[in-house]
C-alpha positions in Angstrom: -30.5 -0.4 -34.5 -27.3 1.7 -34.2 -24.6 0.9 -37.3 -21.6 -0.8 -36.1 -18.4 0.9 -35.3 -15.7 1.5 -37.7 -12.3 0.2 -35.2 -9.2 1.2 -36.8 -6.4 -1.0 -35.5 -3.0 -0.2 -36.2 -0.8 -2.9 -36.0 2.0 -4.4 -38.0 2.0 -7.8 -37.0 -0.2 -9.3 -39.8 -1.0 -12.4 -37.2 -2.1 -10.0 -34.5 -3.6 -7.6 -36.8 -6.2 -10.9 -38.2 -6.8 -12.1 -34.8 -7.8 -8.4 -33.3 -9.7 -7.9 -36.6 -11.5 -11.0 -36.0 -12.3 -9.7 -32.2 -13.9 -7.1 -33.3 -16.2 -8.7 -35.3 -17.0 -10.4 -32.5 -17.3 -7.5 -30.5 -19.9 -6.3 -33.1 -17.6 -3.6 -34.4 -16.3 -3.1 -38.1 -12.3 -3.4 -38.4 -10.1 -1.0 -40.4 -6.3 -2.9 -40.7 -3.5 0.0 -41.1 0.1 -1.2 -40.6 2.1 2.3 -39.8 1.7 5.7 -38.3 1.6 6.9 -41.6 -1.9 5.4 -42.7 -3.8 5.5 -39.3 -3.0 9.3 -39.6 -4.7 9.2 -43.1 -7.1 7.2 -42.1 -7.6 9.6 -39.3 -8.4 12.7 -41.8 -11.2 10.6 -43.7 -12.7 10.2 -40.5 -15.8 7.9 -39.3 -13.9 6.0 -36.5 -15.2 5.1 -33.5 -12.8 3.8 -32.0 -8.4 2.9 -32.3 -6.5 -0.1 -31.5 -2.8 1.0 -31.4 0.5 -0.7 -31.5 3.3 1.4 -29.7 5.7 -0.1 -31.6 5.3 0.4 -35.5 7.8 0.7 -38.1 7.7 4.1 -38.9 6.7 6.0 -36.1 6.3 5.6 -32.1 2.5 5.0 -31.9 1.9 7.5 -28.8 3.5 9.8 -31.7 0.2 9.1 -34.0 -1.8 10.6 -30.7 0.7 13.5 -30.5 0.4 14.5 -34.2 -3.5 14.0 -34.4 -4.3 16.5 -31.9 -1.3 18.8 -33.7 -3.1 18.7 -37.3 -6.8 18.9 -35.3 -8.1 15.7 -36.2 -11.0 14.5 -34.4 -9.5 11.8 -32.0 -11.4 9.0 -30.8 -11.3 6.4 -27.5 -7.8 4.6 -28.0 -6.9 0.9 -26.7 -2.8 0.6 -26.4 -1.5 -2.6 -27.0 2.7 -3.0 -26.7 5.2 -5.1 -25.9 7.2 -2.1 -24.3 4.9 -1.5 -21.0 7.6 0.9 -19.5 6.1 2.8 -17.2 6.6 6.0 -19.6 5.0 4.5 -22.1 2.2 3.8 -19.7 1.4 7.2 -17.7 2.2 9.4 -21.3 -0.7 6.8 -22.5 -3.1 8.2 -20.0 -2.2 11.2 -20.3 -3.2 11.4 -24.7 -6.8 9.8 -23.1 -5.7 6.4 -23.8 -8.7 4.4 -22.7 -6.6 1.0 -21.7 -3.3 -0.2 -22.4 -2.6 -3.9 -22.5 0.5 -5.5 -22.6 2.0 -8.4 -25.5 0.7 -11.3 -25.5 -2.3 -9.8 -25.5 -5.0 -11.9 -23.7 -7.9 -11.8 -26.4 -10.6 -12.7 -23.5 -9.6 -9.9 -21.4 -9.2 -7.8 -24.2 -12.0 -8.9 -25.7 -14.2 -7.6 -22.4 -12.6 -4.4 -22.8 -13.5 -3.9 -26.5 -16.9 -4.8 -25.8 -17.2 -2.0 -23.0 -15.9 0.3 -24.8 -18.1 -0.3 -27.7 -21.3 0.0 -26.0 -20.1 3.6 -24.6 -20.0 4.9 -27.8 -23.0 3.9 -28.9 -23.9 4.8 -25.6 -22.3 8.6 -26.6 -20.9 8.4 -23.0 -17.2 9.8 -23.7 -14.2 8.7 -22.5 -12.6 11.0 -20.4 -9.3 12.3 -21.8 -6.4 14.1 -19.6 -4.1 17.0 -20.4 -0.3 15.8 -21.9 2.3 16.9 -18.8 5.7 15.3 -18.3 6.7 11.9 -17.9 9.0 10.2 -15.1 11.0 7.2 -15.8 10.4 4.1 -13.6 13.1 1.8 -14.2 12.2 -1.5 -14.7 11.0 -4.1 -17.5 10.8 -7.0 -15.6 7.2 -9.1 -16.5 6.3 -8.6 -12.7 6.8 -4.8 -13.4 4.4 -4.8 -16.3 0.9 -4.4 -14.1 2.7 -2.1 -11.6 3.7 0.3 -14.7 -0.1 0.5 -15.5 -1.4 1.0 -12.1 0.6 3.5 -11.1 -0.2 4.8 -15.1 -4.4 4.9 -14.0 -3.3 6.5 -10.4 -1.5 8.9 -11.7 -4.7 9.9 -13.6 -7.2 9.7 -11.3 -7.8 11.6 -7.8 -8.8 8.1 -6.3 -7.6 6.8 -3.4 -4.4 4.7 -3.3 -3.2 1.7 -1.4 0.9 0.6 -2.1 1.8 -2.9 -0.9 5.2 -4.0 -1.0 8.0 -5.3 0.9 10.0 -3.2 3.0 12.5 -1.8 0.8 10.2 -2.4 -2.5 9.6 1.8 -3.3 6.2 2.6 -1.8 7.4 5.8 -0.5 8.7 6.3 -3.8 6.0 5.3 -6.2 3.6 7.7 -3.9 5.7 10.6 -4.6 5.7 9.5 -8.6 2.2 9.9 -8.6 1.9 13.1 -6.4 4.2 14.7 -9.1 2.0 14.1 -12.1 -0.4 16.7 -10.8 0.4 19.9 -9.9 -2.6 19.7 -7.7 -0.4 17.9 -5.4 2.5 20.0 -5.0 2.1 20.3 -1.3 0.9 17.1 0.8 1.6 16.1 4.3 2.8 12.7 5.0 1.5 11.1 8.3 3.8 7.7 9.5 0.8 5.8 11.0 1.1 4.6 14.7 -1.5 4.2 18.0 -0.1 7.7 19.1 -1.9 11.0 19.9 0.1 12.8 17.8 -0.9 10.7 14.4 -5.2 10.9 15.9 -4.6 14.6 16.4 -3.3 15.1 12.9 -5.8 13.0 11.4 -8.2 15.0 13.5 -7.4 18.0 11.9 -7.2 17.1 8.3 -10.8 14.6 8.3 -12.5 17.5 10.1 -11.1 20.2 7.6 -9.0 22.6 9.5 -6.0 21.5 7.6 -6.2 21.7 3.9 -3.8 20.2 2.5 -4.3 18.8 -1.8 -2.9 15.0 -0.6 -2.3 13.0 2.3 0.1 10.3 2.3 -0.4 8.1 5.2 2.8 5.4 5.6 2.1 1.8 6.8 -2.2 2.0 7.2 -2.1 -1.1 8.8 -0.7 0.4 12.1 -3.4 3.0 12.2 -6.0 2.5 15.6 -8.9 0.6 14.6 -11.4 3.2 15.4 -9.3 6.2 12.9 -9.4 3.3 10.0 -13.3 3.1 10.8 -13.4 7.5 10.9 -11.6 7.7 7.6 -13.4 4.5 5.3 -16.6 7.0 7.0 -14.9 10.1 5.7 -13.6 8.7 2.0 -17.3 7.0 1.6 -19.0 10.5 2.5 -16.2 13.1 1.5 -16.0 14.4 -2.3 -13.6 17.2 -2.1 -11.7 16.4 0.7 -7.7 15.9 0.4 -6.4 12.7 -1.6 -5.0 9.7 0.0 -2.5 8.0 -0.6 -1.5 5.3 1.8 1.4 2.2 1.6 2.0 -0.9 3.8 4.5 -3.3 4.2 2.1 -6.4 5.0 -0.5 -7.2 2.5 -4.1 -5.9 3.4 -6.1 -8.7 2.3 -5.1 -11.3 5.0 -5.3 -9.0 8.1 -9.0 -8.4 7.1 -10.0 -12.2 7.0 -8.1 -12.0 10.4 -9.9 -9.2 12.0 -7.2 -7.2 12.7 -8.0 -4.6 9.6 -11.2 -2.6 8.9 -12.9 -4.1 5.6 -14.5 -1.2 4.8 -11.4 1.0 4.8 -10.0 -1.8 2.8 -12.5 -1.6 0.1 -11.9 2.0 -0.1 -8.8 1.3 -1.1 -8.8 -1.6 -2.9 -9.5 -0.7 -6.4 -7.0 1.9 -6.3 -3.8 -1.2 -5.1 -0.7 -1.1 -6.6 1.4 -4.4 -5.3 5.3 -3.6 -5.8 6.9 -7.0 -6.2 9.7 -8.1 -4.4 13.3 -7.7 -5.9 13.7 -11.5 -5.7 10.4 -11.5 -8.4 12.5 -9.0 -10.9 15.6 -10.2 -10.8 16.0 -9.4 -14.8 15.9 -5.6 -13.8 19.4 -6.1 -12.1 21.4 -4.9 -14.3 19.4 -2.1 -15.3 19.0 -1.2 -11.5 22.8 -1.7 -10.4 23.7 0.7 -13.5 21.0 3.5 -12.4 21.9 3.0 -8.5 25.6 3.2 -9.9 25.1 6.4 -11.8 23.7 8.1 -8.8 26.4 6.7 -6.3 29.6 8.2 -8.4 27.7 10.6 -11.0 29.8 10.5 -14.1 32.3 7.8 -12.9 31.2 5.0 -15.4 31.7 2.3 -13.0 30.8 -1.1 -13.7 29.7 -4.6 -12.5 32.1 -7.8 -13.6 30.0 -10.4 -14.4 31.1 -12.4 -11.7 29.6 -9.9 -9.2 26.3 -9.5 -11.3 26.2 -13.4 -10.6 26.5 -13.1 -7.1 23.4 -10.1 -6.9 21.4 -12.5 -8.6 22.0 -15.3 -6.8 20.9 -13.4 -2.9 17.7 -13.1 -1.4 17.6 -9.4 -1.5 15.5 -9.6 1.6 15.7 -5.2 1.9 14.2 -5.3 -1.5 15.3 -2.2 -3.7 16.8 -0.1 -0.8 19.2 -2.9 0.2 20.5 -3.3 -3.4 21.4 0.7 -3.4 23.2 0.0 -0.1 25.1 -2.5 -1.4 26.0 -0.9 -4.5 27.2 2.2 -2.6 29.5 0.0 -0.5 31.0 -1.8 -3.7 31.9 1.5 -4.8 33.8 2.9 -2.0 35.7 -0.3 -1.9 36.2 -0.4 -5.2 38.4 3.0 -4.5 39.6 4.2 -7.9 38.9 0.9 -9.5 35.6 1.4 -12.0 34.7 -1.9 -12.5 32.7 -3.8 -9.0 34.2 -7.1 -8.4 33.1 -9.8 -6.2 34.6 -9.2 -3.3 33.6 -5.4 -2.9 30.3 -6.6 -2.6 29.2 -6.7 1.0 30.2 -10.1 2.9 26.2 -10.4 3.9 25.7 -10.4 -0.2 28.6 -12.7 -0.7 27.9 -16.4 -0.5 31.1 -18.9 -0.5 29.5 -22.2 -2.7 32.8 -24.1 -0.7 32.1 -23.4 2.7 29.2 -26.1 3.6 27.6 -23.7 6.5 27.2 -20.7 4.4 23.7 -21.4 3.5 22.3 -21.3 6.9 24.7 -18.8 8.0 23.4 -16.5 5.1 19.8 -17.1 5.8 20.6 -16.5 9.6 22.1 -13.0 8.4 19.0 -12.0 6.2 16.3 -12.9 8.8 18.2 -11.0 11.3 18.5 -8.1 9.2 15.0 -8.4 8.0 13.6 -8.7 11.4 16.3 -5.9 12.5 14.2 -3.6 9.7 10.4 -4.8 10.4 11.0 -4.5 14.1 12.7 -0.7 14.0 9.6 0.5 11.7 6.8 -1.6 13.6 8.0 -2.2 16.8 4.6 -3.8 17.8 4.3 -6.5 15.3 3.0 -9.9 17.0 4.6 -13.0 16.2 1.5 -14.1 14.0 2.4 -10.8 11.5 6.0 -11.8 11.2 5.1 -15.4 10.6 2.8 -14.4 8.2 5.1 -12.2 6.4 8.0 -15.1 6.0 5.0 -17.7 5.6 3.6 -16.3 2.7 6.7 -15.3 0.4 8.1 -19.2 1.0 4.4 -20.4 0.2 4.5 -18.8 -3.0 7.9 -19.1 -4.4 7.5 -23.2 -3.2 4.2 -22.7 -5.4 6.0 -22.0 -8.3 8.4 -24.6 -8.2 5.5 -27.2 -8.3 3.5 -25.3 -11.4 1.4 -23.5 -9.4 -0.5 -26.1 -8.0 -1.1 -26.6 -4.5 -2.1 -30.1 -4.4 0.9 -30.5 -5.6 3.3 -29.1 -3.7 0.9 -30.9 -0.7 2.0 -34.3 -1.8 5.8 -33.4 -2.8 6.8 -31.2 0.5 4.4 -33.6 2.9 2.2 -30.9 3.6 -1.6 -31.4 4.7 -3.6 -30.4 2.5 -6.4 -29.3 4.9 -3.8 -27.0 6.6 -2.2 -25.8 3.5 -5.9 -24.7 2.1 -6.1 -22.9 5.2 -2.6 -21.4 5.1 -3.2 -20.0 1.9 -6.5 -18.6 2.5 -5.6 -16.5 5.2 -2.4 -15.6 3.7 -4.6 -14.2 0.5 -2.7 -16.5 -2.1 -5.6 -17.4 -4.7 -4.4 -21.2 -5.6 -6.8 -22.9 -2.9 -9.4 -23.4 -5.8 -6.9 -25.6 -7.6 -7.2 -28.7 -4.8 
């Protein structure tokens, strides 16, 4: 019988530190308690551990620092679980990049984390090693919002990995963005060629091309999937299944996957392909506590150097709209503040644009502003998919008002049934094909 595993945790919360000591007891390993940089470095040097479960945020010293002076002084490093209660997205891809085996966010879920203790434990008595990936330069993501915190890490494993990637996300949400992130972590992706999917001979020629190897190019970054022919998403889920050192690929959509396969109208095997490599970029409406931190960055790049500001006033007004061009919209709006701002440096209300502004005294404004945001919505979904059915752009206003209504009635369907006189049998159905996972709870 192998001898358990010495699992040094460093952590300076003496509550956390018991209850992860305790999980890995459970775990069958054998805990070591450190509470700074400091002594997990010593306790480094003595040697004999298996395994580390590190705190970012310790009183002495970052803890991604610990990693950074370990390999300095040549000390054996072992598999490291991250826990933190900062999950910026720096902290998250320079994590993966010092071989950070998982990073888990606070409050750290002790069943999930438990699971992923337990893995990692049998791998090295297994002596399968955890593969570790050279340090390179980290890109801010700015965001901190709770909604953010899972994006931060998937784009961290992507970023990582030569998998395949799906981005969901709004129109206006940063797919396009986050794809490029990712392609810039790896200099194996300096070149790629993008290819805006469409039922055209010019997108099955390129395709053509790359799947049968005359074009060689390190990534491919394929925009909206879901418009792709159904026959070329059958050719490449054939190609990724059988290729090994083909090109990556990368691909985003605006409509979530998951309920056009139940429908038919999306290959499943091309969808499992991608599926373990999703990132889902939430809507702006679902990170509204990243305002400020995103009106001050869009700011600085409107008027570099220009220190201009948002009154609270106008702040109040941003967080009170819909924001239903996600991210992109918010720049725009930002930029127009500042030009009529003119010389002024601080944004008041009424530079904001009049489709931001809502009057609380004039009785119609609600329906006129919903009236200007569907319009402007549809305006956007219809000028980059001009082929969408009625169906698709139901779903895609169906299933955003589904869930926000969800969790204004706790997350519980039945629920929201009774309250909103909904069927129940129809709302099961609805939420089914729209891919929200609360049918279970009727």
């Amino acid at each position: 019988m192998n001898a358990a595993v010495k699992v040094l945790i460093v952590e300076d919360d003496p509550g956390l530190a018991a209850a992860l000591g305790v999980t890995v007891r459970k775990a069958g390993g054998l805990p070591v308690t450190v509470h700074s940089g400091a002594r997990a470095l010593a306790a480094l040097h003595t040697g004999g551990i298996g395994l580390v479960i590190l705190d970012i945020g310790l009183p002495d010293r970052n803890g991604l620092d610990v990693l950074r002076e370990a390999a300095t002084k040549g000390l054996s490093l072992p598999p490291v679980l991250v826990i933190t209660a900062h999950g910026a997205i720096e902290n998250a891809i320079e994590a993966r990049r010092l071989g950070v085996a998982e990073f888990f966010d606070k409050p750290v879920d002790l069943t999930i984390f438990q699971s992923a203790l337990a893995q990692a434990l049998q791998s090295i008595q297994e002596a399968a090693p955890i593969s570790r990936a050279e340090p390179n330069t980290v890109i801010t993501y700015v965001g901190a919002a709770e909604s953010m915190r899972p994006v931060f890490q998937a784009i961290a494993q992507a970023c990582v990995s030569g998998a395949p990637v799906l981005i969901e996300g709004e129109t206006g949400t940063g797919k396009t963005l986050t794809a490029n992130l990712i392609l810039r972590q790896d200099r194996r992706f300096d070149s790629h060629t993008r290819i805006v999917a469409a039922d055209s001979a010019s997108v099955a020629e390129r395709l053509e091309s790359i799947l049968a190897g005359e074009e060689h190019p390190a990534a491919v970054l394929i925009e909206e999937i879901a418009r792709l022919e159904p026959t070329w998403q059958e050719r490449l889920a054939t190609w990724l299944e059988d290729t090994r050192d083909g090109p990556r690929i990368l691909s985003t959509s605006s409509s979530a996957l998951w309920p056009l396969v139940r429908q038919g109208r999306f290959a499943a095997a091309l969808y499992y392909r991608l599926q373990p490599g999703r990132i889902a970029l939430p809507a702006l409406r679902d990170r509204l506590s990243d305002l400020p931190a995103l009106s001050s960055w869009f700011l600085g790049e409107v008027r570099p150097g220009a220190s201009f500001r948002l009154k609270s006033a106008a702040l109040r007004i941003l967080e009170e709209y819909a924001w239903p061009g996600n991210i992109r919209e918010l720049r725009n709006a930002l930029e127009w503040a500042c030009h009529a701002a003119g010389a002024r440096l601080a944004i008041e209300p009424d530079d904001l644009p009049a489709t931001v502004r809502v009057d609380g005294n004039d009785g119609d404004a609600e329906t006129e502003t919903l009236s200007v945001i569907l319009q402007r919505w549809l305006d956007e979904r219809l000028k980059h998919s001009p082929t969408l059915s009625y169906r698709e752009l139901l779903d895609e206003v169906e299933g955003p008002l589904l869930r926000d209504l969800l969790r204004r009635h706790q997350n519980k369907p039945s629920r929201l049934a009774a309250e909103r006189g909904l069927n129940r049998s129809t709302l099961r159905r609805r939420l089914q094909d729209l891919g929200i996972a609360k049918a279970d709870e009727f």
